[in-house]
N, C-alpha and C positions, 0 to 999 in steps of 0.2 A: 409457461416458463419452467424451464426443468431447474430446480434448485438444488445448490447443492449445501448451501447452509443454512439456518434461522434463525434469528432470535426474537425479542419480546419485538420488535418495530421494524427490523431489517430479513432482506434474504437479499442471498447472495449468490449466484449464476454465474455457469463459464458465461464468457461472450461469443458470440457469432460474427459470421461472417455478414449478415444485417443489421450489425451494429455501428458503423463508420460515426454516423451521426452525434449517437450520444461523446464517443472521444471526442468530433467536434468542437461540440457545446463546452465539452469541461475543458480541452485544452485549449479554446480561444481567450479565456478568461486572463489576463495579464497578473493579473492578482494571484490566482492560483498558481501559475506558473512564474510566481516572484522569487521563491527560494528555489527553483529548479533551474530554469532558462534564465535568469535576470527579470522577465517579464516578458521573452518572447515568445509567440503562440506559435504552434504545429499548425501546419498546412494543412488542409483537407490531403493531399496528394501523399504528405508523408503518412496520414493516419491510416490513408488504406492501402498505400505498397509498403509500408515497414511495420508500424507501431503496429496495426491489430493483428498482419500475417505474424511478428515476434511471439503477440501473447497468444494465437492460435495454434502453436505451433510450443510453447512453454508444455500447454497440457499435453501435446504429446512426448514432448523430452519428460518431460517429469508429472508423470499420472496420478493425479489428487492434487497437484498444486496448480501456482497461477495466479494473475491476475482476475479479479470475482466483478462485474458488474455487481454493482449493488443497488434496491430500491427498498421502496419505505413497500412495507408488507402489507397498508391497508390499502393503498391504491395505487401501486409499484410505480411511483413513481423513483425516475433516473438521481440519486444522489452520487454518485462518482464508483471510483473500483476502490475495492481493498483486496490485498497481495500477503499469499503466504510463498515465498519460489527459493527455494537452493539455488545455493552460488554455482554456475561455471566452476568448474572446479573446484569448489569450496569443501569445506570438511562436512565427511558422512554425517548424517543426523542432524545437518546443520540446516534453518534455514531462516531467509529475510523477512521483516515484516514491512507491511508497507501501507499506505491510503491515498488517494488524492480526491476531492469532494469537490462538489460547487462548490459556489462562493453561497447560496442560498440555503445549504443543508449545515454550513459551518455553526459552530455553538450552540447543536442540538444533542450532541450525546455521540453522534452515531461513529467516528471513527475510532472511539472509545469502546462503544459496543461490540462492534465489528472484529476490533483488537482483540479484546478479551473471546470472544467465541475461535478467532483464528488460532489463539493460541490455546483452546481447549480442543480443538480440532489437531493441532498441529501435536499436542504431547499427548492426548488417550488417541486418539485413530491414526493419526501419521507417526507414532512412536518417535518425534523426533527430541534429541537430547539438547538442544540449545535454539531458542530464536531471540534473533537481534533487528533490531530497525537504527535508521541513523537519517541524519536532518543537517542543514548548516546550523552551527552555532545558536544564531540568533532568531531563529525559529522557536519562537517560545509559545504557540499554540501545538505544533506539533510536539514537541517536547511533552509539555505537557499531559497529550493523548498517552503516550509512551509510558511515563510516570503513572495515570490512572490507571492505563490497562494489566501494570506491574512490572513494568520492565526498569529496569536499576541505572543508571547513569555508568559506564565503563571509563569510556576516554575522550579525548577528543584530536581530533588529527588535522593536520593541511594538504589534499592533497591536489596536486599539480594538474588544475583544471583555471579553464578560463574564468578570470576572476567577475563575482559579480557582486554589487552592494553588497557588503558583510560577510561575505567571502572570506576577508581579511582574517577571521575571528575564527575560522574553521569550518570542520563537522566535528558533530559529534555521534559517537553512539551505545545504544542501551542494550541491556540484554539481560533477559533470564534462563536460564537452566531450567529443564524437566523436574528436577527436583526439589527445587527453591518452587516453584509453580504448585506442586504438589503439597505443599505444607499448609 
């Protein structure tokens, strides 16, 4: 496994192109993919002509970032990915945070851990000056992760996507500064 991050229970790996599977597994879960899709699961078909060539293809747009398989470190076992990736366009220095888990690794710690190591990655070795994550509204575990990992509450917005249960209510999103981070 080449890794490219660690902490006390997790590492975290680009993914390959022999990883269709595990996207699978995490995005057929209706659950997981309830404040995303509404509930609807990724196809095998789209996970391996779109979604894995996208994040294969991230590392090479943007070198050190990405979407990260992530497994448990004492017998790597598949917990979901976690995502450090600049916006499209987005402003220099700038970049997203992200996670999506099983349903089986939830309310263990780990997208909290993962957070915090991304964004010690992300302001000493990727010098970056701002990371933000964002969630619908009523996503109050992921919020949460957001909050423990230190990221601050900004705003919250509507924007012009197909609406799905609590849709209604927004996104929102968090963010800290390299130097709020550093104190």
């Amino acid at each position: 496994m080449d890794i490219l991050l660690a902490t006390d229970r997790l590492v975290l790996r680009r993914f390959t192109r022999s990883d269709p599977d595990l996207l699978v597994e995490l995005d057929s879960d209706p659950e997981v993919m309830r404040y995303l899709t509404g509930g609807r699961t990724t196809p095998r078909i789209r996970v391996e002509t779109a979604l894995l060539p996208a994040m294969l293809l991230d590392y090479e747009r943007y070198p050190g970032f990405g979407a990260f398989a992530t497994h448990t470190r004492t017998d790597g076992e598949f917990v979901g990915w976690c995502m450090l990736l600049p916006e499209f366009d987005g402003p220099a220095g700038e970049a997203e945070l992200g996670y999506r888990l099983l349903r089986r690794a939830w309310g263990r710690g780990y997208a909290t851990e993962a957070s915090r190591e991304l964004l010690r990655y992300g302001f000493t070795e990727r010098k970056l000056k701002r990371i933000f994550a964002e969630t619908m509204a009523v996503n109050t575990g992921s919020r949460r992760v957001m909050e423990k990992a230190g990221l601050r509450y900004e705003l919250t917005y509507f924007p012009p996507l197909a609406p799905i249960e609590g849709s209604e209510h927004g996104e929102v999103r968090y963010a800290i500064d390299a130097e709020e981070w550093l104190q």
